[in-house]
N, C-alpha and C positions, 0 to 999 in steps of 0.2 A: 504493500500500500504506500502511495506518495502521498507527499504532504500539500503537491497541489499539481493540479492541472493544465498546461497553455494549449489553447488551442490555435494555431495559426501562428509561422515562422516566418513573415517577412521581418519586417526593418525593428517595428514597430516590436512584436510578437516576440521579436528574437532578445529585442532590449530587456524584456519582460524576465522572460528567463535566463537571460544574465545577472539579472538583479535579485529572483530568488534564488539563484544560488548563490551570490556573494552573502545570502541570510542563512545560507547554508541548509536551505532546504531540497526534500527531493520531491524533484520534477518528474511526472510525465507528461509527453507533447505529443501533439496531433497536428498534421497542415496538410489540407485538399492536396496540392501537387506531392507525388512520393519522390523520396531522393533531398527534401529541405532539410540540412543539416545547420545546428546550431553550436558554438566553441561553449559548450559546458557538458558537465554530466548531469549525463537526462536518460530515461527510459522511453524511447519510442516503442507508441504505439501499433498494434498495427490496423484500427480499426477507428472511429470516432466513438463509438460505444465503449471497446475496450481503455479508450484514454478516459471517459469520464465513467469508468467504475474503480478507474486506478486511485480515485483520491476524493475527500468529499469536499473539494475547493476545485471546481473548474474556472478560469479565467481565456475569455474571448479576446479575440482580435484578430479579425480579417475584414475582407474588401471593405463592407458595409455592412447593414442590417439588414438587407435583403439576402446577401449570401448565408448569415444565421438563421433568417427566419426556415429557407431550404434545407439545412443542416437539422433544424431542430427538428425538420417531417420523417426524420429517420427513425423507424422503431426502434431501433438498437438503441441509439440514444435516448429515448426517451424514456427506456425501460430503466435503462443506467441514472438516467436522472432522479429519479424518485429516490427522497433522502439526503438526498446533495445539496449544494448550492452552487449556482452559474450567477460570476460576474461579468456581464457587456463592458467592455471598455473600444468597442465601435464606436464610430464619430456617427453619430445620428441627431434626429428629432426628439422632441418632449413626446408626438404621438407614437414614435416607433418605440420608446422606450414601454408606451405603456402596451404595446399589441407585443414585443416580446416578452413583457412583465405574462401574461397572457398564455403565452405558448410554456413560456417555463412551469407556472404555477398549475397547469392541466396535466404536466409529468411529476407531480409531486414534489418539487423544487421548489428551495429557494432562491429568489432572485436581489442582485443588488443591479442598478444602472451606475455607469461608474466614468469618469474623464480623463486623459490624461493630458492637462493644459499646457504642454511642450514638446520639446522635441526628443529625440530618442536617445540621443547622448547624455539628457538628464535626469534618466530614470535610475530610480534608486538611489538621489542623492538626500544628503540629510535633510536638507536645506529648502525641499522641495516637496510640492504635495500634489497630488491625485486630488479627486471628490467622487462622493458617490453617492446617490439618492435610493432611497426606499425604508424598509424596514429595520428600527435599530435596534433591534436585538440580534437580528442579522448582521449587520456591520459591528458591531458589541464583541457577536462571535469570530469573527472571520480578522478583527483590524488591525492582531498580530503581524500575521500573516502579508498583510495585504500593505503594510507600513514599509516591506521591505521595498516597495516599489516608489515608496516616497515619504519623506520622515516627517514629516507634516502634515500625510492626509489626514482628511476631512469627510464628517456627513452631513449633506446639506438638509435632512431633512426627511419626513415621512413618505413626503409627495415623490412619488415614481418621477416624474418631469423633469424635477428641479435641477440637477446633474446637466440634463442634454440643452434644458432652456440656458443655463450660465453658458452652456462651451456655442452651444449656438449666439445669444448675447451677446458674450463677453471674448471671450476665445477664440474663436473665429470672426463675429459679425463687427465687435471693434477694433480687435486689434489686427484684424487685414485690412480695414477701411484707414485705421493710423500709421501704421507700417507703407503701404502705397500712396497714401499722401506725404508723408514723411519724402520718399525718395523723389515723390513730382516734385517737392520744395527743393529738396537737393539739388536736383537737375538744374531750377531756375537760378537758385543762386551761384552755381557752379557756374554757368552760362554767364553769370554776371560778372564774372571775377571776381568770386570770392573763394579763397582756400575751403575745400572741403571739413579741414581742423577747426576754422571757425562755424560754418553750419550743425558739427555735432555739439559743439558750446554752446551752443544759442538753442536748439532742440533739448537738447538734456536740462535748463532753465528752465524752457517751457514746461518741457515736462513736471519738473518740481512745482510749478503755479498749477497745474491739471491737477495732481497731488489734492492742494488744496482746494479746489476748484468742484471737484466729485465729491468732498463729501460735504461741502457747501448746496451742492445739486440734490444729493440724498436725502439731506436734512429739508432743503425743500418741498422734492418730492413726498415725501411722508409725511408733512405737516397739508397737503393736498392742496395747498391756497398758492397764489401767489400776488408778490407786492410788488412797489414801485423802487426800483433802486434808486441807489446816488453812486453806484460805482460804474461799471459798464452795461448799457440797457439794450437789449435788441434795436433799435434806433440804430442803435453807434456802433453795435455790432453788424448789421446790417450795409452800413456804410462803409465801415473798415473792410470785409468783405467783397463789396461792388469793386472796394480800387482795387483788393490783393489781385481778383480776377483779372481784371482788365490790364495790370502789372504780366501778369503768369499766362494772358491768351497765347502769347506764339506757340506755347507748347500746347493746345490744341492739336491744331491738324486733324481736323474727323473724331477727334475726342473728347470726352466731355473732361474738363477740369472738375475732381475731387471735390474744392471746396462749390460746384453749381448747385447739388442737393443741396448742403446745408443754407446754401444761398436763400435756394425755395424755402426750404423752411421759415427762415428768417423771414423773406416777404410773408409768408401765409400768416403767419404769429404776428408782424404787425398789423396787417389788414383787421386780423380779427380784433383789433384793439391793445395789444400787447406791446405797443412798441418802449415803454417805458421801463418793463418789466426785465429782470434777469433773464437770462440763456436759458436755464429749465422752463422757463414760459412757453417755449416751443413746443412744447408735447402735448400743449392743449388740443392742438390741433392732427397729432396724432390720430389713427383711425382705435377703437376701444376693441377691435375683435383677438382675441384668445390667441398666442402663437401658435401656429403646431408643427 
């Protein structure tokens, strides 16, 4: 009997079970293509059922959540799962998390949804955490285990969603939206002659004000009102904005410049009357339907 499970040996999968064995656990692994070999000791299996009867800790990752939901139609697996616990650590939806929550719990499994908010070279470090949504006496039991993957993880929570809504959110939906506008500003100021040495100085500031900035927006947010500022108001955000645009068009060409959404917004939040109002004022105008 192993102490846990991976299923799925690419990049990702593979980091996975280099980091339970630096906790010095034993591994068996499973991955669709035969022939995927990983640099640790591990027991391959030779079946997907036979890998999750090897251990009552199975942990996922491959393509998607469409490749799992196929995986799980497998009787053999299914048989094996009753008993267990399957953590998803697939990059998916808050809805797919709850239609796999779904397929696990009709094989007599437990289920955790789970995230891993970086890249594969930093799993398993102290410094760094996972999350994971569902049941916590589930995560209670397993978070030994599952810390080897990141010495900070975290439960965000009862709600199945919660996990897939933050990496959707957060994980992916801002920080590829910051990261790609980061590098269009680069470009432009690069283009302008300025040392690349100065743009990360001046980024990494910003950064520090955002710092403050978000949990000024939070505290907003949660108090659900919003008021008239005297420090920067959508007005003057709106305006500083119009110029950066019209500064940063050459690099157009058939493309939309990053900051034009937030542009919209800003028009639409003043129209509606908000022009006075701080940066969070823009979500009034957000649509209210549900992520999925």
């Amino acid at each position: 009997m192993s102490d846990v499970t991976v299923i799925g040996l690419g990049n990702m999968g593979s980091a996975l079970v280099r980091a339970f064995a630096r906790g010095r656990r034993s591994i068996s692994v499973w991955n669709r293509s035969p022939g995927r070999t990983v640099d640790a000791p591990v027991d391959y299996a030779a079946s997907l059922g036979e890998a999750i009867a090897a251990s009552p800790l199975t942990v996922v990752c491959v393509a998607d959540n469409g490749v799992l939901a196929a995986l799980l139609q497998d009787p053999a697996a299914q048989a094996s799962l009753t008993g267990r616990t399957l953590v998803n650590l697939n990059t998916g939806t808050p809805r797919e998390a709850a239609q796999i929550r779904e397929q696990v719990l009709a094989s007599g499994a437990d289920y955790l949804d789970g995230v891993i908010p970086l890249y594969p070279t930093y799993v398993g470090q102290r410094d760094v955490g996972l999350f994971y949504s569902g049941s916590s006496e589930v995560w209670a039991r397993h978070q030994a285990v599952l810390d080897d993957l990141g010495g900070i993880s975290w439960h965000t929570g009862e709600a199945i969603e919660g996990a897939a809504a933050l990496d959707m959110g957060l994980c992916i939906g801002m920080y590829h939206n910051m990261m790609a506008a980061f590098l269009e500003s680069a470009v432009f100021v690069q283009r302008s002659g300025v040392s690349l040495d100065k743009t990360l100085r001046v980024a990494r500031e910003c950064v520090d004000v955002l710092h403050d900035q978000m949990q000024k927006a939070i505290d907003e947010l949660a108090g659900g009102a919003f008021a008239p500022t005297d420090q920067s108001s959508i007005d003057v955000h709106l305006h500083t904005c119009k110029m950066a645009a019209r500064a940063m068009s050459p690099l157009s060409h058939g493309r939309e410049l990053h900051l034009v959404s937030t542009l919209t917004d800003l028009q639409k939040a003043r129209d509606a009357g908000y022009g006075a109002m701080s940066m969070p004022a823009i979500t009034a105008t957000f649509s209210q339907e549900r992520g999925q």
